[in-house]
VMD Tcl script that builds the backbone (N, CA, C; Angstrom):
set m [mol new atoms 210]
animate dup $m
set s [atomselect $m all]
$s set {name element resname resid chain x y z} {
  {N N UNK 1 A -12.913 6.670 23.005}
  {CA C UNK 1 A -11.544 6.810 22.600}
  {C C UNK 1 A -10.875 7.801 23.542}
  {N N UNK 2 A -9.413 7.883 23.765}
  {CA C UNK 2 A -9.330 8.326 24.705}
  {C C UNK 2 A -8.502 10.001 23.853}
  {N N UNK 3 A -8.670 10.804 24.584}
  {CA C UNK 3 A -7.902 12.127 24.357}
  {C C UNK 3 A -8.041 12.738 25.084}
  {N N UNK 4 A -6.275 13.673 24.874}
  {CA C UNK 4 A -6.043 14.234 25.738}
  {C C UNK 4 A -6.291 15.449 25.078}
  {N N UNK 5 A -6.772 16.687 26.400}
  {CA C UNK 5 A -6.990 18.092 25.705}
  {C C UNK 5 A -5.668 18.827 26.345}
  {N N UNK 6 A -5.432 19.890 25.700}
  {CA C UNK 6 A -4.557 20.923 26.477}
  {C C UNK 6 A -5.238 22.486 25.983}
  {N N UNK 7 A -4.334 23.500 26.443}
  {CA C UNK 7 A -4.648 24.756 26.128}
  {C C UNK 7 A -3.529 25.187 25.540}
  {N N UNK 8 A -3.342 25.863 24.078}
  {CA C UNK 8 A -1.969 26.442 24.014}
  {C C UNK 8 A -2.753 27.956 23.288}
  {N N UNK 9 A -2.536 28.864 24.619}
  {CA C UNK 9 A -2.892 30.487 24.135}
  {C C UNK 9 A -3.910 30.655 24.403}
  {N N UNK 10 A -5.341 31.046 23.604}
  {CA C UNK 10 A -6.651 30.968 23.247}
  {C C UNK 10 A -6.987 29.502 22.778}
  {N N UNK 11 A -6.159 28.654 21.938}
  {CA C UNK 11 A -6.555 27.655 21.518}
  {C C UNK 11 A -6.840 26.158 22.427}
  {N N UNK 12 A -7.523 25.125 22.469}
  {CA C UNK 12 A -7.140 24.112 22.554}
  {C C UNK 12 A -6.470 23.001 21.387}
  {N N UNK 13 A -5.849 21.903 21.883}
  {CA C UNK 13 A -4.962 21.125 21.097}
  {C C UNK 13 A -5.981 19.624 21.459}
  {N N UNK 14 A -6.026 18.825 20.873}
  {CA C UNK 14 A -6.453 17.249 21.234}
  {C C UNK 14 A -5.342 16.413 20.455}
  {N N UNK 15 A -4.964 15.510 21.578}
  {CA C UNK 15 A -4.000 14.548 21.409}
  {C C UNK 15 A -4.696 13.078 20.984}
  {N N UNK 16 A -4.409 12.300 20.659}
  {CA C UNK 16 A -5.311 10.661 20.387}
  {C C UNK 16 A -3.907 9.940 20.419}
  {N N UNK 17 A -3.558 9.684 21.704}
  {CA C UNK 17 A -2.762 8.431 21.660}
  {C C UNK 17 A -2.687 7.264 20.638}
  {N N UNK 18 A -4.018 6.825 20.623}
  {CA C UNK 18 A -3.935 5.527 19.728}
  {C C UNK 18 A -3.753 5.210 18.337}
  {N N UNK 19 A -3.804 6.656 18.004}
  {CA C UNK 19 A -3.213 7.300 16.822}
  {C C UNK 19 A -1.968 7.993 16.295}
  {N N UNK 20 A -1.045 8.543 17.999}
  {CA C UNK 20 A -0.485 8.917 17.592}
  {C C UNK 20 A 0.022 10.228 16.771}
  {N N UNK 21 A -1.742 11.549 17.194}
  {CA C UNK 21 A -1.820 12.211 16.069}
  {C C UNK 21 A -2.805 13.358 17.203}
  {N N UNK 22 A -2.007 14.891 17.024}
  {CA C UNK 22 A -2.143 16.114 17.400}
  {C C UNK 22 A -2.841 16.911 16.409}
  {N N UNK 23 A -3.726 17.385 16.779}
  {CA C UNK 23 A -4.919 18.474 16.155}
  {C C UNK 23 A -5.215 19.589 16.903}
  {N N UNK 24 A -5.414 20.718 15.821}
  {CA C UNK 24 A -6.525 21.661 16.924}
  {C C UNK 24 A -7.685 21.656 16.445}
  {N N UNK 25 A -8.416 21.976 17.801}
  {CA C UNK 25 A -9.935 22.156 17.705}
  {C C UNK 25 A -10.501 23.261 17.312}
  {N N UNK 26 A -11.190 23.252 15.990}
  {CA C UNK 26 A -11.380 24.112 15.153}
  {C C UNK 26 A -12.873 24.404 15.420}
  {N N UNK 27 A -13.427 23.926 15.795}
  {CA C UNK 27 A -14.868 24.255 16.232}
  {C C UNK 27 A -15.712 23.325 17.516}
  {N N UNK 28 A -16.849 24.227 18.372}
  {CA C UNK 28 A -16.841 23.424 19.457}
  {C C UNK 28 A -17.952 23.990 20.237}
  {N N UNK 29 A -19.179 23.310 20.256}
  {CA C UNK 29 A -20.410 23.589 20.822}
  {C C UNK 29 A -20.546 24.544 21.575}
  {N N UNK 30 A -19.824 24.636 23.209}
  {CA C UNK 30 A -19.787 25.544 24.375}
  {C C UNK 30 A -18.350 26.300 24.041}
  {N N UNK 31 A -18.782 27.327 25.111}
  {CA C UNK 31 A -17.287 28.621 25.126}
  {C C UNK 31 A -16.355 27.427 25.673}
  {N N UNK 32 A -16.058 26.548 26.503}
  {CA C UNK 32 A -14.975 25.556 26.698}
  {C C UNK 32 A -15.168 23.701 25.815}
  {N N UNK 33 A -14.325 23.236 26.182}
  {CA C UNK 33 A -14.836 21.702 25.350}
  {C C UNK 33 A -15.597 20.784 25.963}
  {N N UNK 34 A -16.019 21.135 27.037}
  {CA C UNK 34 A -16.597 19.813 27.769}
  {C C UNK 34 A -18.201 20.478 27.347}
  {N N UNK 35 A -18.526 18.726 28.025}
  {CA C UNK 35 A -20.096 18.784 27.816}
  {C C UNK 35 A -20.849 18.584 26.545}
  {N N UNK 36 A -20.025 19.512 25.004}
  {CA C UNK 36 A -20.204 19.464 23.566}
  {C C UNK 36 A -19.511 18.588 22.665}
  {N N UNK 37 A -19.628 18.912 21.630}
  {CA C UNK 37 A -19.306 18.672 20.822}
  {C C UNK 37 A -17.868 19.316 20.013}
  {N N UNK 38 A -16.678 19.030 19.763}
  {CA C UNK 38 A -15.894 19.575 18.910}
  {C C UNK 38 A -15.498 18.863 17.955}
  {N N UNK 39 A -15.164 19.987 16.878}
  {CA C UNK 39 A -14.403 19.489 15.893}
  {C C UNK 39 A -12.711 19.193 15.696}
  {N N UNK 40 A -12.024 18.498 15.357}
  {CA C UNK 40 A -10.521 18.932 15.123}
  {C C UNK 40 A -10.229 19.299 13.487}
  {N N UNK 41 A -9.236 19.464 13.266}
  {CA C UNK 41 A -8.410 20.625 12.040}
  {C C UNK 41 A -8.622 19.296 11.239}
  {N N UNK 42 A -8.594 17.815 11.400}
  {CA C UNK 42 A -8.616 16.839 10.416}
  {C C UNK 42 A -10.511 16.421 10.179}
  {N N UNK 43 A -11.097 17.043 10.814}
  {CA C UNK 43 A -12.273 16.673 10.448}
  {C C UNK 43 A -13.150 15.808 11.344}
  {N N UNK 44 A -12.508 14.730 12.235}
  {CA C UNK 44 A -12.834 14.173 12.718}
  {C C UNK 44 A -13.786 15.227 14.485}
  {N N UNK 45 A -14.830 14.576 14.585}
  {CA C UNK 45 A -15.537 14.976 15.732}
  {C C UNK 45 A -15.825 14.044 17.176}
  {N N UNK 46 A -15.488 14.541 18.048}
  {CA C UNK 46 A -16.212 14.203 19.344}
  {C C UNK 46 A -16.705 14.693 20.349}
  {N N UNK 47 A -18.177 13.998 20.800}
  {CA C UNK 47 A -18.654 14.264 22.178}
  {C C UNK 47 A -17.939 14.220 23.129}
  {N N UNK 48 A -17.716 15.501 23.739}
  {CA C UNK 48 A -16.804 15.258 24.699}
  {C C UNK 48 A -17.856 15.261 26.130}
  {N N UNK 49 A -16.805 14.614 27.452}
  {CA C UNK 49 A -17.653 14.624 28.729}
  {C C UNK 49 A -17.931 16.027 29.376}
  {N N UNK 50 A -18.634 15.542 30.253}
  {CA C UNK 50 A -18.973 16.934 31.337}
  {C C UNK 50 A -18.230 16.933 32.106}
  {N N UNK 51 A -17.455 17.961 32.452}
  {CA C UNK 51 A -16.442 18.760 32.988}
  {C C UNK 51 A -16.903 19.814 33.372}
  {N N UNK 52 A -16.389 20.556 34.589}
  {CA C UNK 52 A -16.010 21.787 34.653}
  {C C UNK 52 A -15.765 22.687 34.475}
  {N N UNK 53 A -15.826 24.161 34.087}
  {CA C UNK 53 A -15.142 24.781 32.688}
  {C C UNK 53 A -13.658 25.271 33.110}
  {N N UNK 54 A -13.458 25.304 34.524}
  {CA C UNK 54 A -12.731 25.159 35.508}
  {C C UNK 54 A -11.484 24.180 35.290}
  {N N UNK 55 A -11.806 22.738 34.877}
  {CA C UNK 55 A -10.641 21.600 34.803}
  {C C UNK 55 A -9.284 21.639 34.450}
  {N N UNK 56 A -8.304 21.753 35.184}
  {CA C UNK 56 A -7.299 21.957 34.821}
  {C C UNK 56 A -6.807 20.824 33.925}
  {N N UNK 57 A -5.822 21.504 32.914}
  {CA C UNK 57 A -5.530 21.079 31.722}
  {C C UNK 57 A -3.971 20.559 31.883}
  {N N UNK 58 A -3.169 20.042 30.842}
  {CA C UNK 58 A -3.744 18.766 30.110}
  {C C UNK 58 A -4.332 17.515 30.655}
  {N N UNK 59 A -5.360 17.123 29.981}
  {CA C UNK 59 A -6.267 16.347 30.906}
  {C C UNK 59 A -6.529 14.984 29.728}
  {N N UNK 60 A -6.591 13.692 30.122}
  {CA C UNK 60 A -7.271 12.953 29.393}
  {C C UNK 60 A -7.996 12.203 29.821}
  {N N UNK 61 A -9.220 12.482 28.693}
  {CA C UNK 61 A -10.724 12.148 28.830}
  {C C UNK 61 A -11.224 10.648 28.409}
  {N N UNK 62 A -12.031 10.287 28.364}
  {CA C UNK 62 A -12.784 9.267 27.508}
  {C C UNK 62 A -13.680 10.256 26.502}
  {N N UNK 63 A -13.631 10.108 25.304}
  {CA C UNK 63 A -14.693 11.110 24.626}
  {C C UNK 63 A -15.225 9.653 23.275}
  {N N UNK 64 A -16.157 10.172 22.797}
  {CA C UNK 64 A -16.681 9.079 21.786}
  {C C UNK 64 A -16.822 10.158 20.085}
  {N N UNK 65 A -16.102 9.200 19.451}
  {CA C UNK 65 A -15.900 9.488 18.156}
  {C C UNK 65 A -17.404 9.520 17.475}
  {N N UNK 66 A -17.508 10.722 16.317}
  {CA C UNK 66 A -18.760 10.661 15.692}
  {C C UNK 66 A -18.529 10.603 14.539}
  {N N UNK 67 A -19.441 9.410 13.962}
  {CA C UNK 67 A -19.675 9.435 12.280}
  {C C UNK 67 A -19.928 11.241 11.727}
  {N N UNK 68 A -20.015 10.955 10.675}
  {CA C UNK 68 A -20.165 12.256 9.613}
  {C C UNK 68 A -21.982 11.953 9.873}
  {N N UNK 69 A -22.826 10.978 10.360}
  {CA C UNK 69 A -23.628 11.428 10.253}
  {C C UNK 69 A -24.265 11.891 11.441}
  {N N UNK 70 A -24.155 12.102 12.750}
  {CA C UNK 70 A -24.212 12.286 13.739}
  {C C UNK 70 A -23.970 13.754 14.307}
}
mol reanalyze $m
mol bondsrecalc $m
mol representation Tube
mol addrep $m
């Protein structure tokens, strides 16, 4: 699925076009988002890719959505 990340402050934001629908990332494997795992503010999670910690932002990724059991 595709999303876009940004930085606003300390925080990151994830965008989902295909949804239509802005979150922040409320929790998140590594000190940046790539490579792990995050959470957003609605619950929903994804693996995100390997990146850089470096990558300039706003950026959109391919990341893959995870069940609740995963």
């Amino acid at each position: 699925m595709k999303v876009t990340i940004r930085k606003v402050g300390d925080a990151y934001e994830a965008y989902i076009p295909k949804k239509d629908m802005e979150e922040k990332v409320v929790e998140q494997d590594t000190p940046h988002v790539w490579g792990g795992i995050i959470k957003l503010s609605n619950g929903w999670r994804f693996q995100m890719p390997e990146l850089a910690a470096d990558t300039r932002l706003p950026i959109t990724v391919e990341a893959r959505k995870l069940g609740d059991d995963e």
